[in-house]
C-alpha positions in Angstrom: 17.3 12.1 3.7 17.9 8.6 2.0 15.0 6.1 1.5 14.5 3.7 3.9 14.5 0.2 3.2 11.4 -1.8 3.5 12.4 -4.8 5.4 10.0 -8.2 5.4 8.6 -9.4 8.7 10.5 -12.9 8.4 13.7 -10.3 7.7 12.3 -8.4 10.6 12.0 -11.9 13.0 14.9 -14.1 11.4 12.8 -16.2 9.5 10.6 -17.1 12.6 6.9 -18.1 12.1 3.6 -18.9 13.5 2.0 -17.2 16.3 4.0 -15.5 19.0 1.2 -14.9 21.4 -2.4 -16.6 22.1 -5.5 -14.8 20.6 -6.8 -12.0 22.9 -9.9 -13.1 25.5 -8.7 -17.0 24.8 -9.1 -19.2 28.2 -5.7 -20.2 30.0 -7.1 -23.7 31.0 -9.7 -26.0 28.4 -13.2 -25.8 30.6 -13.9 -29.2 32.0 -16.3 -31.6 30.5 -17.8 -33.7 33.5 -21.0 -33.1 34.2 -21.9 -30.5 37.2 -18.0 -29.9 37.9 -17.4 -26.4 39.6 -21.4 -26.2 40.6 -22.1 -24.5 43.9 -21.7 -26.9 46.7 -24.4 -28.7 48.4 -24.5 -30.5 51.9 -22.0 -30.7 54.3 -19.0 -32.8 52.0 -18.3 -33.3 49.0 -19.1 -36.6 46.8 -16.8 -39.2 47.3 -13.8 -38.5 45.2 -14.9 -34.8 44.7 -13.1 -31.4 45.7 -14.1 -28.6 47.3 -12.9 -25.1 47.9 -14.2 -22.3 49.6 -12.4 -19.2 50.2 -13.9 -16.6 52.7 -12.7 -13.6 51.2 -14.0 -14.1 47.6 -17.1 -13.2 45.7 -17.5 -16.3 44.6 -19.1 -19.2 46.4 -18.3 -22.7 47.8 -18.2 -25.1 45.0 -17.6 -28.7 44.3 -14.8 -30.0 41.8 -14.2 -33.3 39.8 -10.8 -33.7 40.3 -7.8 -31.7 42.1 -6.7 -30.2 39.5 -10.1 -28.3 38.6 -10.6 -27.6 42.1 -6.7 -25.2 42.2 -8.1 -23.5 39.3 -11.2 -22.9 41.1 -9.5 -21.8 43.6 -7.4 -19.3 41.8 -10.3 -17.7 40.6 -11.7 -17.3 43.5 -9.0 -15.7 44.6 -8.8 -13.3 41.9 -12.6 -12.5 43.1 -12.3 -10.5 45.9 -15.6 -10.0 47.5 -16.6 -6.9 47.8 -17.0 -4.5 51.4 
């Protein structure tokens, strides 16, 4: 059987570097820095220029969101949170 030759990784990837996937457990999205954002919501509406979302089928409970875009990932985790039967 002939040796086998021991090829490089940038042989192996054309020369290619850095990372080719994020490190394991990272977040998908930064976590938002305003105060109280994504805290359990209070009252009958939201502060003015606040978000809400509040899906019935989830484990997770109505909460209020600083802008639009924290409340739709809000609301994809609660959808990923089924509650449970």
């Amino acid at each position: 059987m002939a040796a086998r030759k021991k090829t490089t990784a940038k042989e192996w990837n054309q020369g290619k570097t850095g990372s080719s996937r994020p490190v394991a457990q990272s977040p998908v999205v930064d976590r938002c820095t305003t105060d109280g954002c994504g805290r359990p919501a209070e009252g009958d509406a939201p502060a003015d220029g606040w978000h809400r979302t509040d899906v019935p089928e989830s484990a997770e409970p109505a909460r209020d969101w600083c802008s639009a875009w924290c409340a739709a990932v809000g609301r994809a985790l609660a959808d990923l949170r089924p509650a449970r039967r």
